[in-house]
C-alpha positions in Angstrom: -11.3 23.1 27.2 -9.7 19.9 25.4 -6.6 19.0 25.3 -5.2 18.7 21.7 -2.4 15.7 21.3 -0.6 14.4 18.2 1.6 11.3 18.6 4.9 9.8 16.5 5.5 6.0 16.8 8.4 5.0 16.0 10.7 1.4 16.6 14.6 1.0 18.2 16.0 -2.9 18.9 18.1 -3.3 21.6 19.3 -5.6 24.1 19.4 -6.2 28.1 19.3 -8.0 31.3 17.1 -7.7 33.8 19.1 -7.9 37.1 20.3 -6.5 41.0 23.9 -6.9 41.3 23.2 -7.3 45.0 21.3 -10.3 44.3 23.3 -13.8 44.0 22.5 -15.7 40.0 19.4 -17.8 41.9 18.1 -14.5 43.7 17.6 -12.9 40.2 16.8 -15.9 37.9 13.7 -16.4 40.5 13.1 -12.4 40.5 13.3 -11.9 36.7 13.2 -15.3 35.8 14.8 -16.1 31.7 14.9 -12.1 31.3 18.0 -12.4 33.8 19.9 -14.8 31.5 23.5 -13.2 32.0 24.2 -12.9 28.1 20.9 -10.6 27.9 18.4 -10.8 25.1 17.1 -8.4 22.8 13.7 -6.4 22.0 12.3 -4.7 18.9 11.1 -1.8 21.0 8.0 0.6 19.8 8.2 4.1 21.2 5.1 6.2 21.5 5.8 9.9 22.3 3.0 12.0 22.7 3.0 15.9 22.9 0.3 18.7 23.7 0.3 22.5 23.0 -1.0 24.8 21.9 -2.6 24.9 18.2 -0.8 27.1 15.5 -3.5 28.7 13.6 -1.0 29.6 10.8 0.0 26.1 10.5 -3.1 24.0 11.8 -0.5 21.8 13.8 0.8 21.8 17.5 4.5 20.7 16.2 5.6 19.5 12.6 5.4 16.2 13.5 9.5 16.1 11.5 10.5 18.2 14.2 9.0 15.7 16.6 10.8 13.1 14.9 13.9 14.7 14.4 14.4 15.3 18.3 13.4 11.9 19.1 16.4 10.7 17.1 18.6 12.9 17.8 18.2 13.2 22.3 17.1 9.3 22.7 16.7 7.2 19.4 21.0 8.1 18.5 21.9 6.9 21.8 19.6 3.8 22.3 19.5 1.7 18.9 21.0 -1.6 18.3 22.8 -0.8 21.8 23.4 -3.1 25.2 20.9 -0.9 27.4 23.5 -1.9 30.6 26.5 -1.3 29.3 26.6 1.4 26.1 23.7 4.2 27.4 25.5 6.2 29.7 21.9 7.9 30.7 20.8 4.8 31.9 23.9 3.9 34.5 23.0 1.8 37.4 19.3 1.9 36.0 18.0 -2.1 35.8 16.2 -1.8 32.3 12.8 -3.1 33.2 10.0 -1.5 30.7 9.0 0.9 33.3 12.6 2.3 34.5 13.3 2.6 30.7 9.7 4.6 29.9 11.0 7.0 33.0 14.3 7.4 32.0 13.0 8.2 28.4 10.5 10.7 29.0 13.1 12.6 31.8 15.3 12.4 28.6 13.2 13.7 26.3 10.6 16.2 28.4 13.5 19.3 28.3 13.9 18.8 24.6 10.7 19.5 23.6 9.7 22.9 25.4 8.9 24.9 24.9 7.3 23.8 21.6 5.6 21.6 22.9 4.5 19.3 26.0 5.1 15.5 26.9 1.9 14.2 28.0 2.5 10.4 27.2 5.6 8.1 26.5 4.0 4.6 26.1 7.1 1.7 25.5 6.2 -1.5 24.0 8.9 -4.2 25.1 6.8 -7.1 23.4 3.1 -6.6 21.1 1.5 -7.4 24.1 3.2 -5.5 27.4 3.9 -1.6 27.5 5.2 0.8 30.1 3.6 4.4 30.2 4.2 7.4 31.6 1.9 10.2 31.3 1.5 14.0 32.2 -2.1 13.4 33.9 
């Protein structure tokens, strides 16, 4: 049987710095190279969140796709926009905000919120238009 998916895309800015405390200023500028630049930089982030379920016959939809939206603001979005992702996101302490840690940290972040409604099955994070992190169900 197929699996049924609707997606909501939508966009947060924020700033980091890719870093390892451990590591001395050389040690990171060669790991991370200009992405460990100690002031940070920023990113217009696009935020794909994908969810499964079952089909509502009444309705014709998995999940009103405002409800989708509406927890997307209000469990991640809120506490994530126009923010330092080092220093002001208390989920993401001691988490080095590479694309991929962030995509993880967002879909643990968001998974809970949306059951039993519905199910994550893919949280793709586009840093830049050309380079994404995803993490899917499959």
């Amino acid at each position: 049987m197929p699996r049924l998916t609707i997606a909501r895309r939508m966009t947060f800015s924020a700033a980091h710095r890719l870093y390892d405390p451990a590591l001395s200023r050389a040690e990171n500028e060669r790991l991370f190279g200009k992405c460990a630049n100690p002031r940070g930089h920023g990113h217009n982030y696009v935020l794909e969140v994908h969810v499964s379920g079952e089909l509502d016959p009444a309705s014709g939809m998995i999940v009103d796709l405002k409800w989708l939206k509406d927890v997307v603001e209000s469990r991640l979005l809120a506490e994530i926009d126009h923010r330092n992702l080092n220093e002001d996101v208390d989920f993401l302490a001691g988490v080095n905000p590479t694309a991929e840690n962030l995509a993880l940290a967002f879909w643990q972040r968001l998974e809970p919120a949306l059951r039993p409604r519905a199910h994550l099955a893919r949280l793709r994070l586009w840093e830049t238009e050309n380079n994404f992190a995803e993490v899917s169900a499959d």
